[in-house]
Structure formats: C-alpha cells, structure tokens
N, C-alpha and C positions, 0 to 999 in steps of 0.2 A: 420393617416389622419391629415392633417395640420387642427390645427383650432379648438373652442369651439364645442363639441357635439350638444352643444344644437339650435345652427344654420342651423344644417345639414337637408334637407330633405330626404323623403324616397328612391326618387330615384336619392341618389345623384350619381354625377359624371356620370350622362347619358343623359344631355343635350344636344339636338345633334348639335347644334350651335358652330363654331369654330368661341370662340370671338375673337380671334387674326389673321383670317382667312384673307390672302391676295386677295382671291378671290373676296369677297365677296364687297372688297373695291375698286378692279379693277374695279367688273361690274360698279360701281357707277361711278369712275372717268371717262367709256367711257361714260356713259351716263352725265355726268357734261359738258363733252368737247363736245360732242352735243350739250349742250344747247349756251354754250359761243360762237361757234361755228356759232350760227343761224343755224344749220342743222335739218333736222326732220326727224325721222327715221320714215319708213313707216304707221306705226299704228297709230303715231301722226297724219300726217298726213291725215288720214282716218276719225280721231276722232275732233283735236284737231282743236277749231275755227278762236280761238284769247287769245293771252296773252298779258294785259295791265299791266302796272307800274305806280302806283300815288303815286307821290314825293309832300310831304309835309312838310317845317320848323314846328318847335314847336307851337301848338296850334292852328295851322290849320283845323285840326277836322279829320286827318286819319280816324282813327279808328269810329268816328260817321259817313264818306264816306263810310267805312265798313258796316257798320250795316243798312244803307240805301240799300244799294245795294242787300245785302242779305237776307232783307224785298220784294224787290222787285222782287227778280230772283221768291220769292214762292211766290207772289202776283198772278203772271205773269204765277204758272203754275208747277214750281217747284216742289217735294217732297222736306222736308226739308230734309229728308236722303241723299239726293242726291248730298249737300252742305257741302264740307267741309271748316271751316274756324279756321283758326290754328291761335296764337297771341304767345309770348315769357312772356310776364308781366303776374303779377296775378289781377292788375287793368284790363289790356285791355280783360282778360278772359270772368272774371267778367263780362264787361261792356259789352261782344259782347250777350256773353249767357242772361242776365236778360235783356236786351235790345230788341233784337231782339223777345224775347218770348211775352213779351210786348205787342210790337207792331202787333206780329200775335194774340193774344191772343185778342186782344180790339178790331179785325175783325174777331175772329171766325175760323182761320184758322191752329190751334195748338191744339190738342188734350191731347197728353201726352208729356212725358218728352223725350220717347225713339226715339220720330220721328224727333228731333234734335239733334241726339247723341254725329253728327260729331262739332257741331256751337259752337268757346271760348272753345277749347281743345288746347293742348302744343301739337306741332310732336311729341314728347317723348311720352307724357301721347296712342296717338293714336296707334303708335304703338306697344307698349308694350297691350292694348286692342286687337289687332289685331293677335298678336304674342300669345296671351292666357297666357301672363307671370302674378302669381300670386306674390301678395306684398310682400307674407312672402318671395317671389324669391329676389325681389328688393337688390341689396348692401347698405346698412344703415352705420352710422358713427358707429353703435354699431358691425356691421362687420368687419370693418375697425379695430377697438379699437381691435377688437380678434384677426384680421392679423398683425394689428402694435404689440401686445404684443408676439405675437409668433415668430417674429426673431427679436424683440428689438428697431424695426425703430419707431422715434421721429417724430410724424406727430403733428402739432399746432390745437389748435380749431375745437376737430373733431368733435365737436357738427354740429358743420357749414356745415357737410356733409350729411348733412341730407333730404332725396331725397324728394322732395314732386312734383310728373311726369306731375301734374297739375297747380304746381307754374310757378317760372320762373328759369331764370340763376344765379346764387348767384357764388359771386364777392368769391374769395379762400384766406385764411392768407396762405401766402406763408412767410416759414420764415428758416426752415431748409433743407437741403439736401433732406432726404427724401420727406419734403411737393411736392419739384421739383420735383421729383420721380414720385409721384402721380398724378401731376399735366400731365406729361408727358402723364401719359398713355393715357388720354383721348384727348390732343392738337395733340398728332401723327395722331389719327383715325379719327380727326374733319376736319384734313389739307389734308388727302385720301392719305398720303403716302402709298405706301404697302407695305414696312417696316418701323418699327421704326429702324433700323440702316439706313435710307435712311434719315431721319429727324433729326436725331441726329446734322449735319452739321448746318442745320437754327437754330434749337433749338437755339443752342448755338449762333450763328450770332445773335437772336434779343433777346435771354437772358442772353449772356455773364455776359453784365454789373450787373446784379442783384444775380445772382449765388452763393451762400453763399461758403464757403469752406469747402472742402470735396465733391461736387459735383465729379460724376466721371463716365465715359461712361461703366466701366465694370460691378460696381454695378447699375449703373441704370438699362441695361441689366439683370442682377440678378434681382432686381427687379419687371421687367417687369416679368418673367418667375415665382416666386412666387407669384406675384399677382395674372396671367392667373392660378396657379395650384389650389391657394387657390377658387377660384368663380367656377371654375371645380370639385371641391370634396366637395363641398357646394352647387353645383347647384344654380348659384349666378348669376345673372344680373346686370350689370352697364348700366347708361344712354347711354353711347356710345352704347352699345351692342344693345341698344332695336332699334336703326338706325341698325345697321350693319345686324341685322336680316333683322330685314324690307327688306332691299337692298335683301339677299341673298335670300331669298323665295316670294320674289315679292308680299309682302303685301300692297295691299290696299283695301279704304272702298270699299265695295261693291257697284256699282250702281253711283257710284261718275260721277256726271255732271261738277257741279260748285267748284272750287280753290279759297279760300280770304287765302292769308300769310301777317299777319301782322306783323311788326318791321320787316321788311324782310332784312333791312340794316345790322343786326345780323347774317345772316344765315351761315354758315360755308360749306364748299363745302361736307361735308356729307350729312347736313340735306338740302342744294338744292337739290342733288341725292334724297332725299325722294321724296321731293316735284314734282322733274319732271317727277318722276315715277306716282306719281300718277297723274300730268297735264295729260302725255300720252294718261289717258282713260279718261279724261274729254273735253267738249264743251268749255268753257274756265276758262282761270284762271288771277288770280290780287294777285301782288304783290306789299305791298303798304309798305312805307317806308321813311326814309331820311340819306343818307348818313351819313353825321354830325352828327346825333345821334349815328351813331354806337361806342360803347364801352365794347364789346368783341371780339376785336381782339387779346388781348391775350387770349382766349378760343378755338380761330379759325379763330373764324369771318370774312369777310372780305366784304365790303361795296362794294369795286366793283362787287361782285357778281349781288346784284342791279343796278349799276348806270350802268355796264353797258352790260346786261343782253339784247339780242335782244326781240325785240316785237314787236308788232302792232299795239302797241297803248299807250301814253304817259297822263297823264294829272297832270296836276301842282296845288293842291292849294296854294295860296298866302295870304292870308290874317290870322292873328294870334290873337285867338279868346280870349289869356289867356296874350299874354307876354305884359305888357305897354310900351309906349315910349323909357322912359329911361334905361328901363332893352331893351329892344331892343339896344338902341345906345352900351350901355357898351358891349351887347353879340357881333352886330357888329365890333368893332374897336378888340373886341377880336379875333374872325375869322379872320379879316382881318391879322393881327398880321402874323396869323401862316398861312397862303396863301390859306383861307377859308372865304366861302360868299354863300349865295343862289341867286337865279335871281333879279335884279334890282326893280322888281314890290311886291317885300316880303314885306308887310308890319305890321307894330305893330297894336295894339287894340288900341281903341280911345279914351285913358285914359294916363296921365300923367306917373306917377308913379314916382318911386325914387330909388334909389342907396346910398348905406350909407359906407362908411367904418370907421373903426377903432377896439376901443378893443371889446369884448365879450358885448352885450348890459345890462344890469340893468333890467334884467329879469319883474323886478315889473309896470316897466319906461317900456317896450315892450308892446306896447296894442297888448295883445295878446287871450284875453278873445272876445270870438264869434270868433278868426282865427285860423286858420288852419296853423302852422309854423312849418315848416322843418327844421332842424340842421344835414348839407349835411360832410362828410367827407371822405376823398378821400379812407382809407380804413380798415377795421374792428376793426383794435387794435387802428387807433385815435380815431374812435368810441366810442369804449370800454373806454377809455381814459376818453372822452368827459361823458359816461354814469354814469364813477365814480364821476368826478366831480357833474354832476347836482343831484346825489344821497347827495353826501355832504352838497350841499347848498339846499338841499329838494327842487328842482325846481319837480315840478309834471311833468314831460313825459313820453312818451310811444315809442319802441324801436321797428325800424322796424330790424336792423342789429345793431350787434354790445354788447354792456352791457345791460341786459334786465333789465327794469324797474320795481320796486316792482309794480308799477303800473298795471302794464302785469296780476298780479296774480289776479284768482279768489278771492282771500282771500280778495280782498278791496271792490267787491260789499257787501260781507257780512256786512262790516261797513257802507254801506251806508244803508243797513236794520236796523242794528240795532239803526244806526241815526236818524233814521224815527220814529222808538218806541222813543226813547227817547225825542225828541221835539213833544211827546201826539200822534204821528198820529197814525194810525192803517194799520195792514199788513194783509193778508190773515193765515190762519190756512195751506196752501198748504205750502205761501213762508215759513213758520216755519220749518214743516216737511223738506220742502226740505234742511233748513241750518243744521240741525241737522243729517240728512240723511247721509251727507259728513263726515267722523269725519276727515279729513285733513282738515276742515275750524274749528273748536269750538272742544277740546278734551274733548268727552263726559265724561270719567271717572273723572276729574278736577270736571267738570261743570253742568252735567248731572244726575237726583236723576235715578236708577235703573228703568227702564223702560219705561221712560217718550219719548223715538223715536220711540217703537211700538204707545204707546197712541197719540202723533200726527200724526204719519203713521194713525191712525186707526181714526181719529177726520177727517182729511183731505180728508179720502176714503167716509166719510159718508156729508159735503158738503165743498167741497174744498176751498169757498169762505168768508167761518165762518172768522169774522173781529178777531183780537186779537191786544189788548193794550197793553202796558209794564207794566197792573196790571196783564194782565193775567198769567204773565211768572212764577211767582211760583207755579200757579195752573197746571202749565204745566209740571213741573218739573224742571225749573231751579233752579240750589240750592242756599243755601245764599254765597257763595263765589263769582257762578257769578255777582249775586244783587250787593255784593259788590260793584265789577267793572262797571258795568254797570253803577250805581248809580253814580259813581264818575269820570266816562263819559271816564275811560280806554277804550275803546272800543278794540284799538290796541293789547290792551297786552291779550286779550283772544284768540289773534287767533296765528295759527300754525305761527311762521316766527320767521327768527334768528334776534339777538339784531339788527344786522345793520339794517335788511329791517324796522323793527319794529321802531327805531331811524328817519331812513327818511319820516316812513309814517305818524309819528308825527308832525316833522316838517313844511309837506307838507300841511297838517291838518291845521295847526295851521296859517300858510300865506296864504294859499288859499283851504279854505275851502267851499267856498263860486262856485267855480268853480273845485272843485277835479274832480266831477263825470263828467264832461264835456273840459278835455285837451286835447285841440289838439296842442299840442308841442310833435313833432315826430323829435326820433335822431338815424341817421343811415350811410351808407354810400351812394356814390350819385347813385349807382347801387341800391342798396335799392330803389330808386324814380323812379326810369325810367317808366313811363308812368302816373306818378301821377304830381296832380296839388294841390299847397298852395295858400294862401295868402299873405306870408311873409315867404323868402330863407333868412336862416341863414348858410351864407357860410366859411367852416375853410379851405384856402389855404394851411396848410400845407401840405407835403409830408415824407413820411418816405424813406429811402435809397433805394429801388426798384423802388419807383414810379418817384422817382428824378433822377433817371440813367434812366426810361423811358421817363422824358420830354428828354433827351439827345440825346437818340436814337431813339424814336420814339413822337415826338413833335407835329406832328398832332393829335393821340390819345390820349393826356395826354388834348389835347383845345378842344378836342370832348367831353371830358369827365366833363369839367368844362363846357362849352356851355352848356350841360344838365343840371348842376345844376342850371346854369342863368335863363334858360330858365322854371325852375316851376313854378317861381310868379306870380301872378295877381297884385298884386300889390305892392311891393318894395322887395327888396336884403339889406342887411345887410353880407360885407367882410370884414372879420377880418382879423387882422393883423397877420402874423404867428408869430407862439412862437416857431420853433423847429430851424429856424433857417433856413430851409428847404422852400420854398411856392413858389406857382404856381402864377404865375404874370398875375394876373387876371384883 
C-alpha cells in the first residue's frame, strides 16, 4: 500500500467515487453549456422562476444586498432550510451567517442553528456535507507530506495545503516541477476538461512562461496516476472531488427554493455545474459578483462565467461605501490602463482620502493605533519575506498568509495575564487554573511546586470568580524561580517559544506595549484580503518571476489582482517602491 499506515481508513480503497472519472465531468460540462447557452432543460423550466446577476465595484455592499435579501425571502415566508446561500471568502461567510441570524433572531423568526444549515457555507464545505464525506476523509498537507515522501516529489509550503472546506481559496507557492504537478491536478477538473491529456495543450499555452525546469508531460501523467492511486488506497478526498461527486450523484440540499452565490466572479466551470444543478430545483437564484475582482483564474476561475451568464434579470450597484476619492481616481487610471473600468455612474465614498508612494513607511510615524492596516503582497514567499522582516524590527502584526506571527500564538495572551498581576490588578482563580492547565504555555516542572494545578483545578471548581493578586501566587504554588521572573517583569522568558519568537516579543513589548493587545497590522498576500476592508493599504508592488511572466501573458489578471488591493481602504494607500527589481506598475 502506498502510504503512512496511519492515514488509512477501515474501509480503504472502497470509495465508490471515480475521482478521475470522465463521466462525471461530462455530465457537468453538458449542463455548463446549457447554462451559457440560455437553454433550459425541462425540469428548469418547470421549477426555475428567475435567475438575477448583481454586478457591484468594490464597496458597494454585495454581500450586505445578500443578506437583505435573504432576510427577506424568510420574512416573506421562506423556511430558512430552504436557502441556500454559498460565499468563497471566510469574511463574506462569516458576515452572511452572523448576519442574517441576527436579523431573524431580533424578529423571532430563527430558532436553532440547524434551520439555517445551508446560509454562509463554501460549495466545497456543502457538498462534502451532502456527500457524507467524514474530515478524517479530507486530503490534508499532512497526506500530501506522506504521498510527497513516498516517491521523493519536492512539493513547497505544504503547510499551505491545508483544507479548511469552510474557508476560502488559498493562493498556491508554486515554485517546483512537482508544486505544477499538483497544482495540475485540480486546474484540469476545475476547467471540466475530461481529460487531463486534453488540457495538457492550455496548461502549457497560459503557463509556459512560469514553468520551472524539469516540468515534463510524461511525469506529470505519472503523477496524476499516483496521486488518484495514493487517495484510492487511503480512501481520500480532494476539494475537486467533493464537486465531482456532487455532479455524479446529483446531490443537492433538500428542499432548496432560494440560490445567493457570492463572489460568483470566481466560479470555475465545475462549481457553476454545482450550482446549476441545484438552480434547477429551485424558484430562483442570485448570482452576485464583479468581474474585476476575479483573481482565481489561475485556479480555474473565469469571470465570464458571470458577466456573461444569461438571466432575467440584471441590477447594478454604483455607489462605493468603503473606497475614497483618491484611492478611487488611482484604481481608475489603473483599470483604465489595462483596458478595464465599471459603468460611468460608479462612484467613490464622499471622503477624500490619499495615496502615498514611496519607501516602506516609519512604522512608529504610521498612525496606526485604533487602525486597521493591511501589508498586501502579491505572493506567499514576499509575504513570508515581509513577516521576517517586521519580526526583526519587532513591528507587532498579525499574519493572515504568509510568515506567522509570534503574535498569532496563544502564548502572548498568557503575558497579558500575567501583565495585569504584575501592575496590582487582580485575575480570577478560573483565568489561573486555566494558564496552568496548558503546560505548552508555563512549564510546570520549571515553575510549578508539586501539585499546585490539581489545587487551582480544585479552588476554581469551588468558586470560579475567587479574585487572585500576584501575592497570591506562592500560596498557590508558584515557586521562587518563577517570583524570580516574574518579579523582574521577564514575563517572556517563562513561556514555551524559541530564542527568536521570544527576542521579537520583547522588543515589540518594549515599543509598543501600550497597544500589543490591540494590533491591527495584518501581513499577508492580496488573496489573503479578498473580501475584507482596512483603514490603511500598505501595498508591496513587487513580483517574483511567475507572477511577472503573468503580467506578460496574462496582464488583465495581474490589474485585477492589484485593483483588489487598492480597493480595501477607507481611507488612504501607501505604494512602495519595489525592491526586487521586478513591480507591478501600479
């Protein structure tokens, strides 16, 4: 058996799904070409009322047009079961589900959780629910790492593969043969070819330019065939697969009336085949969207599935609730540029705002305390890049993609407890228990007298809310070595982390302590942001050698991809100068 043992379920290699199945992707591409088509096959027809498309520029309020409407459909009458409403982002998820519950909730009309099951789910996350596929099923980067080590392929960042069916699309380090390899398998089944020797030809046509050396059609073929053997004798599911199912046994929600697909400008011609499958049995459906945002067309994607998608019904918001003036004029002239604009009556927010370029700002000089700041890059390793840096200069942020920040770790609220003792205040006998509880945050054997985490376990169980001061702490059983530290306000160096994290959370301490617990300087890549909004875009033009042989070959999506970063602030951008030598002419 190819593979770690310990991967394996019980009844492996008897999934009866043929992931690589031509069939299954046929049916989809004949029902794709219906939709493109404007044709409606009979049962549509029977069922199906109207299908509207609302095209919205950045900041327009999509996805809040969403959540109205889907307030209204069960105002009106609805079951909320009976709504399905799918998003791509883990904001717009977020935003659809806490949202909408909300506002049924503050009228009485929402009972439990189960009766909105379908509302701020990913197509993936649905049907893999639908399909009964369990998580331990899921393909993870730690399956990958057992398939990469069993025939020796050099896959980058497999951390980054890490499925979560509820997130969203996460942006790939593409950087050797193999990564291609893998990236293949799932851009062939996303494009509905029914074969990958039938895709091979484009592949190549729109990633030539990028193509590392050693790329090669026979092993990637090999490839493909150990991969399908490895997830077959593992009983293993990939995201492509939980569509492909979907398609081949005709799953959808039960009961389904109402269709919302958000970021629908995303969609790939597999997961439209979902979604028109399940339009079919519904009254109608809304696919809402903007071309120009779309920035997974190397995933699949393709924007005209949206724009231009038959319906019966079109509606336009114009007005932009987030982008100001000037960040509008700059994202304009930039569209324009590259032979891209929205309707004439698109307009900005009714605020100024500003545009800054030059070098990296003076972090201290950024009034960035009470804002919310973005640090956008085009892809994981400048990231990463960027995360080493602001670790060395102990800038305090928080890492949506890319180099994680010590920030990230649990291990820094500990310090803001034990911050609170130490400047007199008082904590609960629970929050104690609970720090001690963890021994990855405080090594008890160091710092801990013999039994003193059952006695706060057992203090905490009898009233949770008992105050404790930093005199209490030796009566509790911290010994004199933690006092020591404590005492001389180490906080840092009592807790689990290697020299560097410990080095940087010092320093961050020591400059801005005053604002640690409260940073909102987020650095990641600009697919990381897609659906979220700052205060202040801090944007790094550079490119690395793929992405700059994409503005070449493909030069609309490289301006689609920077429009999205323009377009997060409320109020001003900051564009740097590139340093690699390499930048997007912003």
């Amino acid at each position: 058996m190819l593979g770690s043992a310990r991967f394996a379920l019980k009844e492996k290699g008897k999934n009866k799904y043929d992931f690589m199945s031509s069939s299954a992707l046929a049916l989809g591409a004949a029902l794709w070409r219906s939709c493109c088509s404007g044709e409606r096959n009979e049962n549509a027809k029977e069922v199906r009322k109207m299908r509207t498309r609302v095209i919205g520029p950045p900041g327009t309020g999509k996805t809040s047009w969403a959540i109205r409407k889907v307030a209204e459909f069960i105002k009106a009458g609805y079951d909320p079961g009976s709504i399905v409403a799918t998003t791509f982002t883990r904001s717009g998820r977020r935003a659809i589900k806490e949202k909408v519950r909300a506002i049924l909730r503050s009228e009485g009309l929402l009972k439990g959780k189960a009766e909105d099951r379908w509302i701020g789910r990913t197509i993936h996350s649905i049907c893999k629910e639908l399909l009964g596929i369990p998580s331990k099923s899921v393909m993870d980067w730690k399956h990958l790492k057992d398939f990469a080590d069993a025939y020796r392929y050099k896959l980058s960042l497999l951390e980054s593969h890490s499925y979560d069916v509820d997130g969203e699309f996460r942006d790939v380090m593409l950087e050797t043969a193999d990564d291609y390899y893998l990236f293949f398998v799932d851009w062939w089944r996303h494009r509905m070819y029914p074969k990958p020797e039938l895709a091979y030809p484009d592949f190549m046509k729109r990633f030539w330019k990028s193509l590392p050396g050693g790329f090669d059609k026979q092993r990637l073929m090999l490839f493909l065939k150990r991969y399908d053997e490895y997830k077959r004798e593992n009983g293993l599911w990939d995201f492509a697969d939980f569509l492909v199912g979907a398609l081949r046994e005709r799953a959808c929600p039960e009961g389904i009336k109402i269709l919302f697909c958000d970021e629908a400008q995303d969609l790939s011609p597999l997961l439209l085949n979902v979604t028109v499958m399940w339009e079919s049995r519904a009254e109608r459906s809304f696919y809402i969207g903007d071309p120009n945002q779309a920035i997974y067309g190397f995933m699949g994607g393709d924007h005209k599935l949206l724009a231009e998608m038959p319906c019966e019904e079109e509606i336009q918001l114009v007005r932009s609730n987030r982008v100001p003036r000037a960040v509008w004029e700059k994202d304009k002239r930039l569209l324009e540029r590259f032979g891209l604009w929205y309707r004439e009556d698109y307009l900005p927010r009714n605020e100024e705002g500003y545009v800054v370029r030059g070098r990296a700002p003076s972090w201290r000089e950024l009034p960035f305390q009470g804002k919310k700041v973005f640090v956008m890059h085009r892809t994981r390793m400048l990231a990463r890049e960027w995360g080493d840096m602001l670790i060395e200069m102990g800038i305090p942020f928080k890492a949506l993609r890319g180099r994680q920040s010590p920030l990230d770790r649990e291990e820094v609220k500990v310090v803001g407890l034990l911050e609170r003792l130490a400047k007199g205040e008082a904590v609960t006998i629970q929050e104690m228990a609970e720090l001690v509880a963890d021994t990855s945050y405080i090594p008890s054997a160091l710092y801990l007298e013999r039994g003193a985490k059952t006695r706060m376990k057992r203090l905490a169980e009898q009233d949770p809310e008992r105050p404790v001061t930093k005199h209490d702490l030796p009566e509790l059983g911290f010994n004199m070595r933690f006092m020591a530290k404590f005492t001389e306000g180490k906080l840092f160096s009592l807790l689990k982390l290697d020299e560097r994290e410990r080095e940087y959370l010092i320093r961050a301490y020591r400059k801005y302590a005053s604002v640690l617990g409260k940073v909102e300087i987020y650095n990641g890549t600009i697919h990381a942001f897609k659906g979220e909004e700052c205060d202040i875009a801090v944007i790094n033009p550079d490119l690395t050698k793929r992405t700059a042989d994409g503005l070449v070959t493909s030069p609309q999506e490289e301006a689609k991809v920077f429009h999205t970063a323009l377009t997060r602030a409320r109020e001003g951008v900051y564009i740097l100068y590139p340093q690699r030598g390499m930048g997007f002419p912003i």
